[in-house]
py3Dmol code that shows the C-alpha trace and the ligand (Angstrom):
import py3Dmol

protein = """\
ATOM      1  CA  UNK A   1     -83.260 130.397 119.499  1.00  0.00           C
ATOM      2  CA  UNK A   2     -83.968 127.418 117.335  1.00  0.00           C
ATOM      3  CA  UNK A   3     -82.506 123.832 118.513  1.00  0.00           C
ATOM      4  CA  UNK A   4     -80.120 121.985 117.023  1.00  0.00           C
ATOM      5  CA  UNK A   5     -80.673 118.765 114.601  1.00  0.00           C
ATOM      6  CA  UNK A   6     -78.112 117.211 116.617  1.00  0.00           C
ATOM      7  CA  UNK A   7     -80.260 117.477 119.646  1.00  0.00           C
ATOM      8  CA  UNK A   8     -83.670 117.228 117.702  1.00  0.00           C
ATOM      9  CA  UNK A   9     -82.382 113.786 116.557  1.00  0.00           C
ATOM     10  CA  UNK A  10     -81.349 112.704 120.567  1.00  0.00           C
ATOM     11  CA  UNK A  11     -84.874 113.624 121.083  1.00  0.00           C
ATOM     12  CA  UNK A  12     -86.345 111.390 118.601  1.00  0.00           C
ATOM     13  CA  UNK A  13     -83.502 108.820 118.489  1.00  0.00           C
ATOM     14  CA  UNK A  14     -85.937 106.030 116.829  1.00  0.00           C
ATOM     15  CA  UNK A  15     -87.422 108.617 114.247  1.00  0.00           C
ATOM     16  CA  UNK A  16     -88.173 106.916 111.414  1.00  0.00           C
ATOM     17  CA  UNK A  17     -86.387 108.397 107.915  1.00  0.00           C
ATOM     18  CA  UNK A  18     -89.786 110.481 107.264  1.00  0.00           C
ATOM     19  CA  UNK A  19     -89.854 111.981 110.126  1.00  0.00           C
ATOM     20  CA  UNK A  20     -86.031 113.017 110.010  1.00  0.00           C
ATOM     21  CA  UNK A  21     -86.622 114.471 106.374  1.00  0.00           C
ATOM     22  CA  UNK A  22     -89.534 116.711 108.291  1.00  0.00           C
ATOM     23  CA  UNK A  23     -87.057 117.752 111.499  1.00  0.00           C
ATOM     24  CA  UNK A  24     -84.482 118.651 108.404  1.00  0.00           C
ATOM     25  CA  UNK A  25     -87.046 120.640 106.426  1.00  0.00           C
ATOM     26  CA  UNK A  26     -87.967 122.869 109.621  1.00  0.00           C
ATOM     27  CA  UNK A  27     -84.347 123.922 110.088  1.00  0.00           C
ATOM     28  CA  UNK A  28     -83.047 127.339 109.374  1.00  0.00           C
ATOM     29  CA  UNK A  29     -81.609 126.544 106.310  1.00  0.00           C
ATOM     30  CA  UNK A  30     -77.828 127.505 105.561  1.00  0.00           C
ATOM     31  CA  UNK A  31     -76.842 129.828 103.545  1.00  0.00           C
ATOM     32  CA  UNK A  32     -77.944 129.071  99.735  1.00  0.00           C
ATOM     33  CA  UNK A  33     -75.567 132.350  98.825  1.00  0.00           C
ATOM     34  CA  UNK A  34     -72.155 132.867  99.007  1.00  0.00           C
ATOM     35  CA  UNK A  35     -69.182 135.036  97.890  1.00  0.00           C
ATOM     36  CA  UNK A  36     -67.144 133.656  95.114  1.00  0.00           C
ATOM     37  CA  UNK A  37     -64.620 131.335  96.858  1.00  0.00           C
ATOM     38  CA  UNK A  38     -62.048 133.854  95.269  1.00  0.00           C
ATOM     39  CA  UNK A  39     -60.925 135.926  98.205  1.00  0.00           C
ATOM     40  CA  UNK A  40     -60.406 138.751  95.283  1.00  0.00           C
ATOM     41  CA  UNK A  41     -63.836 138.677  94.295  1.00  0.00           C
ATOM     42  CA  UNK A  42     -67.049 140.281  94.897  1.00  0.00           C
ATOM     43  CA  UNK A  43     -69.292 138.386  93.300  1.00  0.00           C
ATOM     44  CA  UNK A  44     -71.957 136.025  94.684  1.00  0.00           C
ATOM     45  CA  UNK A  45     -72.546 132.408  93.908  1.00  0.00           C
ATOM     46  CA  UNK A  46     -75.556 130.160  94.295  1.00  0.00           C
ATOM     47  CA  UNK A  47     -76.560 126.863  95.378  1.00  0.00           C
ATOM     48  CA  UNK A  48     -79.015 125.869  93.414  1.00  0.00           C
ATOM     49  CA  UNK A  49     -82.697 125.841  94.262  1.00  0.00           C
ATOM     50  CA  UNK A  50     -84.904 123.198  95.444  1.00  0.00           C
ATOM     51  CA  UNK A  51     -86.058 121.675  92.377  1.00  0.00           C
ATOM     52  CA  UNK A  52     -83.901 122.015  89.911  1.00  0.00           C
ATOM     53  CA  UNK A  53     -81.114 119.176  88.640  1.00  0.00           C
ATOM     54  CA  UNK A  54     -78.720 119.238  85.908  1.00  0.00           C
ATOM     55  CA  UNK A  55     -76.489 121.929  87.168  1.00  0.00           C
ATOM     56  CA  UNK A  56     -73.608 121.667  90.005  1.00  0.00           C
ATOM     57  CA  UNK A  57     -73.557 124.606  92.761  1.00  0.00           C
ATOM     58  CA  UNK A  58     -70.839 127.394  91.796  1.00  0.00           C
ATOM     59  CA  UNK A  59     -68.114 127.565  93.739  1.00  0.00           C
ATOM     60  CA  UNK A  60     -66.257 130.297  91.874  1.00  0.00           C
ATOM     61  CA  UNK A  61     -68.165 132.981  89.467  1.00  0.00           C
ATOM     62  CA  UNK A  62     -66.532 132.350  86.873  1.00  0.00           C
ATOM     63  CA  UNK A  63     -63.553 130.358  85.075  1.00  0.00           C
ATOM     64  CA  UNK A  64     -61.611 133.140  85.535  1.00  0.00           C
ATOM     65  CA  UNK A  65     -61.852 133.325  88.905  1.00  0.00           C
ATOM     66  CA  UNK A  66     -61.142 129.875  89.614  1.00  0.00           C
ATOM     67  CA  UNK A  67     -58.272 129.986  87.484  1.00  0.00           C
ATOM     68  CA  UNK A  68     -56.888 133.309  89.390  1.00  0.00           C
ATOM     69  CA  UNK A  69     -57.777 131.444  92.533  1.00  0.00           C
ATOM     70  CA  UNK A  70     -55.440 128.104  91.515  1.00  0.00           C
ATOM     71  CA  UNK A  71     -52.558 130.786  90.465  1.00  0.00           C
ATOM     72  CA  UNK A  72     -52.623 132.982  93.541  1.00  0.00           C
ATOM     73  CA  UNK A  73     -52.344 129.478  95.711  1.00  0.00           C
ATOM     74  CA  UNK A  74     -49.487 128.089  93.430  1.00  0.00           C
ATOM     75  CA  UNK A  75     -47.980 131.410  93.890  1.00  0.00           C
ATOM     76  CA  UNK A  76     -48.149 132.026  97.479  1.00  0.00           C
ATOM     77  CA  UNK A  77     -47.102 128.103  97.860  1.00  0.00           C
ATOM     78  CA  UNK A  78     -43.750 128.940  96.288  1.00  0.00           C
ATOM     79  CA  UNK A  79     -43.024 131.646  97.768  1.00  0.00           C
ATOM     80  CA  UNK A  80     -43.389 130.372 101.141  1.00  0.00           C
ATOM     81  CA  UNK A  81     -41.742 127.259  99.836  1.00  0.00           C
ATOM     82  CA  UNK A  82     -38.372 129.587  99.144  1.00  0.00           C
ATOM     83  CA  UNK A  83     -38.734 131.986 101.841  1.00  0.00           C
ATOM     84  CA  UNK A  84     -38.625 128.982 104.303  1.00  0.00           C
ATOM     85  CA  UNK A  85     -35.694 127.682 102.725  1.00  0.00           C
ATOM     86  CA  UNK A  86     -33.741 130.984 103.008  1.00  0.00           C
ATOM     87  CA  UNK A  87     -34.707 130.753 106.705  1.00  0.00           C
ATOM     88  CA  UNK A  88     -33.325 127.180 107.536  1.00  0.00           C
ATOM     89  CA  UNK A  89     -29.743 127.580 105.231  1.00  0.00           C
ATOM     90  CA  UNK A  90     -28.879 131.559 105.665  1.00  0.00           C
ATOM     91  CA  UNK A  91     -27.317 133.071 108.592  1.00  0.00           C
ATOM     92  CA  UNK A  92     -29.639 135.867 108.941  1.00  0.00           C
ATOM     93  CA  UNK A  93     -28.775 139.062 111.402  1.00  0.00           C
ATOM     94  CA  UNK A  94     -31.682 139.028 113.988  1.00  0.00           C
ATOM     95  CA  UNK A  95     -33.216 142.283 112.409  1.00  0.00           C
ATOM     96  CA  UNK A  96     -33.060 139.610 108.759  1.00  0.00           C
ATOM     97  CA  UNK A  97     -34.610 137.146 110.563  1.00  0.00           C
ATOM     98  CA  UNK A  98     -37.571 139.492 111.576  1.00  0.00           C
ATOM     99  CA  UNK A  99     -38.185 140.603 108.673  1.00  0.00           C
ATOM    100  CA  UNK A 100     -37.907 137.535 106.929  1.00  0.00           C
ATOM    101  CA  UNK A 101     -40.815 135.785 109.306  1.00  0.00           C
ATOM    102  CA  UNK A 102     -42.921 138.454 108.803  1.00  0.00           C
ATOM    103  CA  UNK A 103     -42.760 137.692 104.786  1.00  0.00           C
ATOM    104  CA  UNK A 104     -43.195 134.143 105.982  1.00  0.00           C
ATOM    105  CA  UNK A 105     -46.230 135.089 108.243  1.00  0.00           C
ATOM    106  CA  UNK A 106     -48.213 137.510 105.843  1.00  0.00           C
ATOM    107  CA  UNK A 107     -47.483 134.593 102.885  1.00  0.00           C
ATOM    108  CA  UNK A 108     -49.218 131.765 105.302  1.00  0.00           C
ATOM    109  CA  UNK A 109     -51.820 134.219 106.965  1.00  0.00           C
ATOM    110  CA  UNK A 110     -52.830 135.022 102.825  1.00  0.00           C
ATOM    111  CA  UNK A 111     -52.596 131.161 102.086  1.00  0.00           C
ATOM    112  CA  UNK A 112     -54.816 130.395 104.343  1.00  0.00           C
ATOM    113  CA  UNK A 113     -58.165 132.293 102.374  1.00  0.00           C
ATOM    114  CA  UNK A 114     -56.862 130.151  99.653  1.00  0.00           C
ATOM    115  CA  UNK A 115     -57.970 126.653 101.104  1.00  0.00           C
ATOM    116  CA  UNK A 116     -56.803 123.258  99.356  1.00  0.00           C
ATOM    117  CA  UNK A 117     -59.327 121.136  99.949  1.00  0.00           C
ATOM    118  CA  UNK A 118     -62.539 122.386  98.709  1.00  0.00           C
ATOM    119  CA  UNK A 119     -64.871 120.075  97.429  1.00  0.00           C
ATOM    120  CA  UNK A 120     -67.343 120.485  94.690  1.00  0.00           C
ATOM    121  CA  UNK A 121     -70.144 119.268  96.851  1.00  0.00           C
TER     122      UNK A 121
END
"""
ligand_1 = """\
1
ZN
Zn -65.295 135.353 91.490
"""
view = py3Dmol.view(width=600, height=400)
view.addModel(protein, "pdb")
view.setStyle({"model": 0}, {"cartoon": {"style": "trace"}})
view.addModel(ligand_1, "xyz")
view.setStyle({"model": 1}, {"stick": {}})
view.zoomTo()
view.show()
């Protein structure tokens, strides 16, 4: 089992910046491949490779897939926002009321694969 660079750094904790670019470098490195950040999709995007500039690391496969991505969020966002407002101003039957929060529950369990704050890195 390989160490951590947290505790590769506390061994060396005067290393000069050399040195910590070498302990980086013999890492495992992370994944450089990754599904399409589209929970819908397949497909397989890159970080780019060692070397090469001029090009940002895909997030999503395509622009179709990001934009599917944005309208899938917007619409589970609604819907949640509405179905929560149903809950707090109806007088639902207890039976309603389960069957309501399990709309409520599938809509934020699904949300959740569609996170907000993703950076471009
Ligand atoms: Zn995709």
């Amino acid at each position: 089992m390989s160490r951590t660079l947290q505790t590769r750094l506390r061994d060396e904790p005067d290393a000069p910046i050399r040195r910590i670019l070498q302990i980086v470098a013999e890492m495992p490195e992370p994944p450089t491949s990754c599904r399409c950040m589209n929970p819908e999709c397949d497909q397989q995007c890159q970080f780019p490779k060692r070397g090469s500039t001029g090009y940002r690391p895909q997030m999503f496969c395509s622009r179709s897939c990001r934009l599917a991505f944005d309208r899938s969020r917007q619409r589970l966002e609604d819907e949640l926002s509405i179905l929560d407002d149903i809950a707090n101003t109806h007088a639902l039957t207890r039976r309603q009321r389960v069957d309501l929060q399990r709309e409520i529950g599938v809509r934020r369990w699904a949300l959740a694969r569609y996170p907000q704050e993703w950076r471009q890195p």
